[in-house]
N, C-alpha and C positions, 0 to 999 in steps of 0.2 A: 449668774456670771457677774464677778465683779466688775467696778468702772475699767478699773487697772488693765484686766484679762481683755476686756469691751475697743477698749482702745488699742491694745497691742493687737489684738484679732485687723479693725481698720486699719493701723499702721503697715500689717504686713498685705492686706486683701491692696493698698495705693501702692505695695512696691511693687506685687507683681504684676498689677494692672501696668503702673506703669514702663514696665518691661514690652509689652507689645506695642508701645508707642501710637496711643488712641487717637492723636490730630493726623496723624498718615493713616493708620490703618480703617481710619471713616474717609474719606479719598477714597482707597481704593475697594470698599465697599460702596460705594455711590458708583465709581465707574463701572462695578461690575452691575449694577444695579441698573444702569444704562443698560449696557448690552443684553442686560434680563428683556427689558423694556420692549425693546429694537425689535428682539428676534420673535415679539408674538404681533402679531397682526390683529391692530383694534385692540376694544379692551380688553384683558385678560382675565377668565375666567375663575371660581374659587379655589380649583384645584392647582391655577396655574399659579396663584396667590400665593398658596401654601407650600408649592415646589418652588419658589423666588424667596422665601421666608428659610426653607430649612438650606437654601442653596446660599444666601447672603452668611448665614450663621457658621456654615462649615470653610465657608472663604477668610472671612472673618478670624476664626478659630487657626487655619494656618498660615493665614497672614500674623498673626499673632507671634505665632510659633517662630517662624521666622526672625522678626523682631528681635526675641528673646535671645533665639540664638546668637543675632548680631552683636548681641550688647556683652557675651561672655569673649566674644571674640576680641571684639574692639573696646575693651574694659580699661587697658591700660591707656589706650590712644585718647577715648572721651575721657579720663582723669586729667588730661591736661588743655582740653577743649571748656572753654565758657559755658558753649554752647550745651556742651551732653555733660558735664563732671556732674552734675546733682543725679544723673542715672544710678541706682542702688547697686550693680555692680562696679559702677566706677567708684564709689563711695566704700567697698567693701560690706553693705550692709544685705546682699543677698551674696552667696558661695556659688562657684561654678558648678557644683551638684544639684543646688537648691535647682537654678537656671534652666540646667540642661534638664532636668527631670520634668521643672515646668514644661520645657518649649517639645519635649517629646511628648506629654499628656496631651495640649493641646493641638500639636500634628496629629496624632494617633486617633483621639476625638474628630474632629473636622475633618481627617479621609475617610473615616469609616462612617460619618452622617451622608458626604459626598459621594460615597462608592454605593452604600444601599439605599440610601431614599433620592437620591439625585441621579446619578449613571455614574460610568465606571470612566468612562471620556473629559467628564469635570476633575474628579477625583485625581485622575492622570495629568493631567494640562495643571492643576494647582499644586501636587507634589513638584513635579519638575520646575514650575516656579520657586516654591520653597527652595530647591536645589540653586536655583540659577541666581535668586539674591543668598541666601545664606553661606553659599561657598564656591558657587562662579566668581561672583560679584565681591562679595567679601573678604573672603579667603584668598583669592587668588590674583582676579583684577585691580582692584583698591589701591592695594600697595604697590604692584606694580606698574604701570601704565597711568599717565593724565587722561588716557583715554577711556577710563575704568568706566566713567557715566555714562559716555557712552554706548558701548558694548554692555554694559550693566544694564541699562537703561531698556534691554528690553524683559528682563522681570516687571520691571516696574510698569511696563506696557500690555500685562496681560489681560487685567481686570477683567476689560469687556470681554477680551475672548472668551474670559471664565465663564462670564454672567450671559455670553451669548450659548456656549456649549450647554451650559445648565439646563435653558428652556428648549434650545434648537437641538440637542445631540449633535451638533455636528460644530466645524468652523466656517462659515463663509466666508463673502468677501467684503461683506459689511463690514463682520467683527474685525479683519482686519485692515480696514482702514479706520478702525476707529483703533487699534494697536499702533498704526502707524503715526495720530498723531500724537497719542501720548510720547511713542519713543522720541519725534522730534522736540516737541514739548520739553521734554525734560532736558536736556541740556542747557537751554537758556536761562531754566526756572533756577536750575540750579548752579552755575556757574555763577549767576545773579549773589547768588546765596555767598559762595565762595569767596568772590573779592572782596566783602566788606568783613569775611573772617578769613582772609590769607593769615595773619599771623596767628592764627588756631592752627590754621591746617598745616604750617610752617615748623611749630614746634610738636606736631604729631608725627610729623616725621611723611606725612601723605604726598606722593607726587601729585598734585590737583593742579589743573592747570592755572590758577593764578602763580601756583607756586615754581614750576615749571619754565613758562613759558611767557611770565610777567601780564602785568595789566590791561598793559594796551593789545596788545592779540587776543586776551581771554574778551576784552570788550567787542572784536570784531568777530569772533566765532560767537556772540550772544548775537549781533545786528546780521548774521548772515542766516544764521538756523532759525531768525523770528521771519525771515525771508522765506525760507525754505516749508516752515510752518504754516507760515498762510498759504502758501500754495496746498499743500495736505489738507488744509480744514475746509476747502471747499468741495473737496469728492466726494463728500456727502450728499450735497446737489448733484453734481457731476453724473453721478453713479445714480441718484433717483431714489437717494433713501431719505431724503429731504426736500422742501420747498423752500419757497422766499423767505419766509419768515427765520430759517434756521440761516439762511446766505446773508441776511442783512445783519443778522444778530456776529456770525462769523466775521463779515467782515470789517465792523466794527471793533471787534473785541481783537484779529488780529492787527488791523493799524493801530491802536493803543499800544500793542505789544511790540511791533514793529517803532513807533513812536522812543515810547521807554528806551529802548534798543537804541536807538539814533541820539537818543539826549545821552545816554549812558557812552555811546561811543564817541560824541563830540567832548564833552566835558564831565568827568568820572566826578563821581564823592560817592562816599560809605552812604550819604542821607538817599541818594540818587539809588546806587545800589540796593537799598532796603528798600524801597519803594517798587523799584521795579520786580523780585524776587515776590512780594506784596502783590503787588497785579497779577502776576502768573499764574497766582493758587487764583484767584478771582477768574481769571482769562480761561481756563481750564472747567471751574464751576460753573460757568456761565458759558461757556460754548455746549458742556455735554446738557443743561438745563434747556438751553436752546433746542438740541435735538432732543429730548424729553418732549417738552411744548409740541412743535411741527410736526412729532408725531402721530398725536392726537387729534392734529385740524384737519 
């Protein structure tokens, strides 16, 4: 193979990678990873190793999928976003065929690893996911409603369910309080995100609540739902699927977050903004890492 061929092969293996958008889709393979975690009691066994391996991979794979699909949707909106215009469908350097073929290979792979070597209950719970960010959330909410993240926001909050259904067969009520706090989570992470790119979202035409509803309100729906948040990340204790170790770690990380929240809503800047959307992804890593730890002690 020549250099020429060698490179063109890389060039096109980083578009399509970069179609499943690799810094989100490791997030929510870590949270599903949690709820793998959660749902065995003590350490887990080699078999159970090996079901958390092919179960991580086939999440992965439509979480992927999904991804892909967003980026043919929203191809002309990220062409004039900072943020997403270097995506190869915004760029015109991958076709809506190319796309779509991809993010169906990759669906079709990841249920069928999940439906026979996982159970048919993951396989289900992660399709309907795909459904609910690829064209709930996408297609339907985004454009219309500011409220799109949040109603959206509970795709985004399945992970653990997934990673708990994997090992548990079933959903308890662990896994959904750990659904619970992602879906609050996510509005403030992301809202964070928003005001310091309002005139992205401005000229895509997106009702986002910065855009909507201006600054100052989008800043007190971030200091109210980091309120509302810390109340959630403690039912972990609450409920008895956690100890100290996870309540101190928690409640640390949400008055930080709460913190942010309170600077952001007394006195706004973009620098302030970045920072705080910056803590969130941390604040999230380090609460479910905290129950990871305390699970073990």
């Amino acid at each position: 193979m020549s250099s020429t061929t060698q490179a063109g092969a890389v060039s096109a293996f980083a578009q399509y990678y970069a179609l499943t958008k690799p810094r989100v889709i490791q997030l929510i393979v870590f949270c599903a990873l949690i709820g793998m975690v959660l749902a065995v009691p003590g350490v887990p066994s080699w078999p159970e190793v090996g079901l958390a391996a092919l179960a991580c991979l086939g999440i992965w794979l439509v979480a992927g999928a999904a991804a892909a699909f967003n980026c043919i949707i929203e191809k002309s909106i990220d062409a004039k976003m900072k943020r997403t215009a270097w995506r190869p469908t915004a760029k015109g350097e991958l076709g809506d065929r190319q796309t779509l073929l991809f993010s169906a290979t990759l669906c079709g792979l990841g249920s069928a690893l999940l439906y026979f070597f996982v159970n048919p209950l993951t396989m289900w719970l992660t399709f309907a996911t795909f459904i609910g960010y690829a064209v709930v959330y996408t297609v339907i909410l985004k454009p219309l409603t500011p409220q799109n993240i949040v109603i959206g926001g509970a795709s985004g909050a399945m992970p653990p369910v997934l990673g708990w259904a994997a090992m548990a067969g079933n959903v308890g009520p662990e896994a959904l309080i750990l659904f619970l706090i992602i879906f609050l989570w996510t509005p403030p992470h992301f809202w964070a995100l928003a005001m310091y790119r309002v005139e992205d979202y401005r000229r895509s035409g997106l009702p986002m609540l910065p855009v909507t509803h201006g600054n100052e309100f989008t800043r007190l729906m971030v200091l109210l739902y980091t309120f509302i948040l810390f109340s959630a990340c403690l039912l972990p204790f609450i409920y008895g699927m956690s100890s100290w170790l996870y309540l101190a770690s928690a409640t640390l990380l949400n008055a930080g977050f709460c913190l942010y929240a309170y600077w952001l809503w007394r006195d706004y800047s973009d620098v302030l903004a970045r920072k705080t959307f910056k803590f969130s992804l941390i604040h999230l890593s380090l609460l479910f890492a905290a129950l990871l730890i305390d699970h073990y002690l």
